[in-house]
Short mmCIF file of the C-alpha atoms (twelve columns), coordinates in Angstrom:
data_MODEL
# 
_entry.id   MODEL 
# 
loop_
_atom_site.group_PDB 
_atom_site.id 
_atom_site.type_symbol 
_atom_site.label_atom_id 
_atom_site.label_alt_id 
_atom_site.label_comp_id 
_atom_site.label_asym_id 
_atom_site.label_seq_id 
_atom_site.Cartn_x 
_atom_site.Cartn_y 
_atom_site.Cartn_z 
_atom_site.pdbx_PDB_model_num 
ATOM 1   C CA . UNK A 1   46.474  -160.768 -64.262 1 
ATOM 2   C CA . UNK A 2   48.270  -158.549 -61.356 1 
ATOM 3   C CA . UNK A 3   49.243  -154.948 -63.071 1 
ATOM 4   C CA . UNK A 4   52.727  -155.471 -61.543 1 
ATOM 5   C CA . UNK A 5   52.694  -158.387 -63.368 1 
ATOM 6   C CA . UNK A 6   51.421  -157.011 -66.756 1 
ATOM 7   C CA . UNK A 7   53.799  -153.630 -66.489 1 
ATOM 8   C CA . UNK A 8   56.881  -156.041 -65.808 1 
ATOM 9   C CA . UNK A 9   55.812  -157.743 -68.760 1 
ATOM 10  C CA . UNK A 10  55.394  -154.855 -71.381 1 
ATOM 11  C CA . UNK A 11  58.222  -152.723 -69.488 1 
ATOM 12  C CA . UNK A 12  60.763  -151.007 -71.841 1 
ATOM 13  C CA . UNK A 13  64.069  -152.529 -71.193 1 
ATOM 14  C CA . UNK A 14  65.340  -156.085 -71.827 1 
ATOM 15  C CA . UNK A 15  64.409  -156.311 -75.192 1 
ATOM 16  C CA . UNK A 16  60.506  -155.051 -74.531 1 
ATOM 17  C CA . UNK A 17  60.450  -152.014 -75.953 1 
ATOM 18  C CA . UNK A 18  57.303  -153.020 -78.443 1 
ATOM 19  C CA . UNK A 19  53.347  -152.023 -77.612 1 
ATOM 20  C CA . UNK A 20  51.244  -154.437 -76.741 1 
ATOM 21  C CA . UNK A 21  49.326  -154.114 -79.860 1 
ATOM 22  C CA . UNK A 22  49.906  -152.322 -82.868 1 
ATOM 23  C CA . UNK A 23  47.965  -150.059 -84.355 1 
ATOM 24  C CA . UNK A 24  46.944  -152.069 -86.951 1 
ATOM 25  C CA . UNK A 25  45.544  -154.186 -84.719 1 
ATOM 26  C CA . UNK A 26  43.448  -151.614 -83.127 1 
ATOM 27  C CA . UNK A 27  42.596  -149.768 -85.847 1 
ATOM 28  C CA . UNK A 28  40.987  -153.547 -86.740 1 
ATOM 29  C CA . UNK A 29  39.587  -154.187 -83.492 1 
ATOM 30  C CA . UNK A 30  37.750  -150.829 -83.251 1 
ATOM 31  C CA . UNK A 31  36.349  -151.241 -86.719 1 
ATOM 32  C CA . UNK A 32  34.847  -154.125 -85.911 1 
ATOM 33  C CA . UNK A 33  33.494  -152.859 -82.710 1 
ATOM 34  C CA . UNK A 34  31.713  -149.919 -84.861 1 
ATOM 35  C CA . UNK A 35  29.871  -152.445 -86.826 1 
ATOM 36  C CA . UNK A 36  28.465  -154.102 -84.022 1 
ATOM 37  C CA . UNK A 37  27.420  -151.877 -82.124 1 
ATOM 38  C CA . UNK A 38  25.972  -150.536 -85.729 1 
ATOM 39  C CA . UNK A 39  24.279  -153.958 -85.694 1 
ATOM 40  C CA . UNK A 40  22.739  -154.065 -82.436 1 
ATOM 41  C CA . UNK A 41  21.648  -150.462 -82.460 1 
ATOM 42  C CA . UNK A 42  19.867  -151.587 -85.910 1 
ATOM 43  C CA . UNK A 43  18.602  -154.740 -84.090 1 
ATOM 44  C CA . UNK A 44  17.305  -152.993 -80.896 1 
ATOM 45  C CA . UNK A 45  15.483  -150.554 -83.495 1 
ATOM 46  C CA . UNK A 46  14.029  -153.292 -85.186 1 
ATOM 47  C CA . UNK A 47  12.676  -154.698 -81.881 1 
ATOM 48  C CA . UNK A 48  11.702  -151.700 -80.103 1 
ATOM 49  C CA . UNK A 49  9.417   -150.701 -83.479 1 
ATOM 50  C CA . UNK A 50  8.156   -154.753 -83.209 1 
ATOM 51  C CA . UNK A 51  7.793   -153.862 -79.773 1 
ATOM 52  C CA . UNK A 52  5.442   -151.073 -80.181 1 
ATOM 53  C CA . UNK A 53  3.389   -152.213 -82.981 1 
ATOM 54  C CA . UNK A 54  2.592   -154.908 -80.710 1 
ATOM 55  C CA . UNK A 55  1.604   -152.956 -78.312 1 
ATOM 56  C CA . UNK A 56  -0.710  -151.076 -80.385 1 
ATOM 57  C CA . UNK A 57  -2.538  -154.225 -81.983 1 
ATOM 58  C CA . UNK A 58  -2.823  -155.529 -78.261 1 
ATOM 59  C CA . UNK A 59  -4.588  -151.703 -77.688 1 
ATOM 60  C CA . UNK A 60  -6.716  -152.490 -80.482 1 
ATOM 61  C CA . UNK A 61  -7.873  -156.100 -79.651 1 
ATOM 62  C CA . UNK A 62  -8.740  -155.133 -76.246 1 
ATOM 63  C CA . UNK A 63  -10.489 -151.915 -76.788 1 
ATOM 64  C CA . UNK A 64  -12.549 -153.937 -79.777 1 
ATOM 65  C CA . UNK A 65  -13.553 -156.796 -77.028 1 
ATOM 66  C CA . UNK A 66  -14.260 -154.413 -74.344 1 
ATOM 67  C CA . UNK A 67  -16.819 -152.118 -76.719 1 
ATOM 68  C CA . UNK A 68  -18.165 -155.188 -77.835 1 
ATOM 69  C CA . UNK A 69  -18.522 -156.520 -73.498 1 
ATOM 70  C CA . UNK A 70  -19.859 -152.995 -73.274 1 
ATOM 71  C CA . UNK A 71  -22.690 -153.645 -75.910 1 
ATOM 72  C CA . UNK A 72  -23.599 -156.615 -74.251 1 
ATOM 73  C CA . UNK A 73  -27.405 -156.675 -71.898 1 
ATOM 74  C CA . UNK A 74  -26.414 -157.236 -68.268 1 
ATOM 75  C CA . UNK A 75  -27.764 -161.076 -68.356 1 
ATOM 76  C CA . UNK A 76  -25.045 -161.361 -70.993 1 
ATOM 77  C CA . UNK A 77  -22.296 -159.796 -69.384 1 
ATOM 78  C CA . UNK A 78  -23.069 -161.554 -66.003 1 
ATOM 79  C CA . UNK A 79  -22.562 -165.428 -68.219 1 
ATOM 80  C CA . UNK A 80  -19.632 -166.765 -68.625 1 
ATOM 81  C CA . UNK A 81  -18.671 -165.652 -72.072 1 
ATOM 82  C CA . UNK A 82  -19.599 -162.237 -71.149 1 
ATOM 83  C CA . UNK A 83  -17.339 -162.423 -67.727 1 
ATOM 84  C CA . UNK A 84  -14.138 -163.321 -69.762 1 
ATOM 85  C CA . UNK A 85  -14.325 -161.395 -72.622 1 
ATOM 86  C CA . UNK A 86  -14.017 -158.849 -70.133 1 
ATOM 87  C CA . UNK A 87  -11.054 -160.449 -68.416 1 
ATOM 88  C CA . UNK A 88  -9.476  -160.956 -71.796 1 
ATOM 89  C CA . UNK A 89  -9.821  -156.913 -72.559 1 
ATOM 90  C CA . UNK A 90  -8.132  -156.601 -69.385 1 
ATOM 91  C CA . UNK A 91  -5.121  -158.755 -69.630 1 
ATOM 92  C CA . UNK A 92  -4.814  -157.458 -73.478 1 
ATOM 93  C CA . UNK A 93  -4.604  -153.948 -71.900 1 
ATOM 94  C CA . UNK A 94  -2.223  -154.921 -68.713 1 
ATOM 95  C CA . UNK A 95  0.355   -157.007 -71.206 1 
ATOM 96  C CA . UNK A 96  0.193   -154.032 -73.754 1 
ATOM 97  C CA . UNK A 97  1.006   -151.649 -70.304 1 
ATOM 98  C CA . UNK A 98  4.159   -154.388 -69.434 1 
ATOM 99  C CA . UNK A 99  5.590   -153.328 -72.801 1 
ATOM 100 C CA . UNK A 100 6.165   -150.460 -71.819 1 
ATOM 101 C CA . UNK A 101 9.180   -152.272 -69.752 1 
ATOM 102 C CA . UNK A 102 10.825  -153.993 -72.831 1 
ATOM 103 C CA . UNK A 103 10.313  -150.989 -74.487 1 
ATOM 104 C CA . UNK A 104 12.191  -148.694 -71.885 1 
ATOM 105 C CA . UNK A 105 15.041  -151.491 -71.330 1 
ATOM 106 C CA . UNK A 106 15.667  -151.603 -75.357 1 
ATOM 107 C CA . UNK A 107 15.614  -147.661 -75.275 1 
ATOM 108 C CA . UNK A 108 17.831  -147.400 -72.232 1 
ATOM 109 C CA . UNK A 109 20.009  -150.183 -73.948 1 
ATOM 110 C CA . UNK A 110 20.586  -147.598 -76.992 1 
ATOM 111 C CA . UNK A 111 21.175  -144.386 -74.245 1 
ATOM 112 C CA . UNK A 112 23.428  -146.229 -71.832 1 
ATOM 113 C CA . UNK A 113 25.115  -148.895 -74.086 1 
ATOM 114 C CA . UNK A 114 26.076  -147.593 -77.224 1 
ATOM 115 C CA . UNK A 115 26.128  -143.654 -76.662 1 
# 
């Protein structure tokens, strides 16, 4: 709606001499804002510590497969099974790295959002 329109509308005079919304009502609305946001900062906690455990066990799985590639003669790691546990240490590492990016968005969500 036009401002014009919305000051004519609320404009003291004529019988409109009332706020738009009592306190009451804000006092209500703002409460319940509060425990929203309280939710969702909970929530984003909750996901960001998900997040990074995650993360870690992702670490873990791919530092266990590459030690064990590592261990392996070179005839092994040249077969097949050899060739993707290797790739599958590597894409454990690069989707633990990407979490880094959920990680950052759910922090920045907290900084920028909520604060």
């Amino acid at each position: 709606m036009d401002k014009a329109v919305i000051d004519e509308l609320f404009a003291e005079g004529e019988g409109q001499d009332s706020p738009r919304h009592t306190g009451t009502e804000l006092s209500e609305t703002l409460q319940k804002s509060r425990e929203q946001c309280s939710a969702h900062l909970q929530r984003i906690g909750e996901l960001k510590a998900a997040l990074l455990e995650l993360q870690d066990t992702m670490r873990e799985e791919g530092n266990a497969l590459q030690d064990l590639y590592d261990d392996l003669d070179f005839g092994q790691q040249s077969a097949a099974d050899g060739v993707a546990l290797d790739r599958c240490a590597d894409e454990l590492e690069t989707a633990a790295d990407e979490l880094d990016t959920a990680i950052d968005a759910l922090s920045d969500l907290c900084i920028f959002r909520f604060h």
